[in-house]
N, C-alpha and C positions, 0 to 999 in steps of 0.2 A: 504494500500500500504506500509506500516511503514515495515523495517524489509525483504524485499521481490526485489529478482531483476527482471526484465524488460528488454527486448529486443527492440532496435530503429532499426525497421526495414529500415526505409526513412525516409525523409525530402521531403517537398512539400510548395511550394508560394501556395497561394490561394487567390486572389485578395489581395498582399498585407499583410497576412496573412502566418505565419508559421506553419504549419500541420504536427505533428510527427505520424508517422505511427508506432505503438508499439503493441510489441505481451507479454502477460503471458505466460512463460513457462509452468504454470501447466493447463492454459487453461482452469481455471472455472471460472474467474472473468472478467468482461471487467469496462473499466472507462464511466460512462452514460454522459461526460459532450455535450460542443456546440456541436458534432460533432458523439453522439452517432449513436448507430445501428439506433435508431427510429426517427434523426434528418431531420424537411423540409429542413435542409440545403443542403442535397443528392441530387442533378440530376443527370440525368442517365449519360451526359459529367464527372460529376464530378467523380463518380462512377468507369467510365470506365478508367480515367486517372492514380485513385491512387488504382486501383485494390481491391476496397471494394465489398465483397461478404458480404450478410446477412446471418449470426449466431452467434444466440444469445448468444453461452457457445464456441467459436472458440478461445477464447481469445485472438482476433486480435481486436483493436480499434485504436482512432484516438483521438488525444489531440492537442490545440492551444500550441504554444510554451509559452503562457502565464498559461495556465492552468499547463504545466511542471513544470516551475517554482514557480509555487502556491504550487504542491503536494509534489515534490523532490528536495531531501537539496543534492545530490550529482550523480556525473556521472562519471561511468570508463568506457574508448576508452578499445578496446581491439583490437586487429590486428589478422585474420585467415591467414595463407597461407597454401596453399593446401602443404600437404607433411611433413609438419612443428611439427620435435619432440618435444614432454611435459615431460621436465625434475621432477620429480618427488623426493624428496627428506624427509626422512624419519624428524618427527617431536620430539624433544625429550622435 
């Protein structure tokens, strides 16, 4: 993960629990932790609430907020607004 940015698609309570819903951009790596593709923690409620589909190289997974903070030393908010010009400025 070193070196690589990540997409926080949601935020989800889970008994208690913070569950980041996070995608790879390049979409060949997924994170295996508590909460993996192959985790008993899935029920089909739980499945259906945080919109988890099975695939295995979709590089969509799910991390505790504790495992985030285990793996990642930092995090940049970004803001979309639909319409919204990207000023572009030459580097010298």
């Amino acid at each position: 993960m070193v070196g690589h940015a990540y997409c926080i698609i949601d935020a989800y309570n889970i008994n208690g629990e913070c569950l980041l819903k996070i995608r790879n951009p390049w979409g060949s790596f997924e994170f295996a932790g508590k909460y993996g593709d192959d985790s008993e923690l899935w029920t089909n409620t739980l499945k259906e609430k945080v919109g988890f589909s099975y695939d295995s190289d979709d590089g969509l997974f799910f991390m505790t907020l504790d495992e985030f903070r285990q793996y990642f030393t930092r995090i940049t908010i970004c803001f979309y607004k639909s319409g919204y010009q990207i000023l572009t400025l030459p580097v010298d």
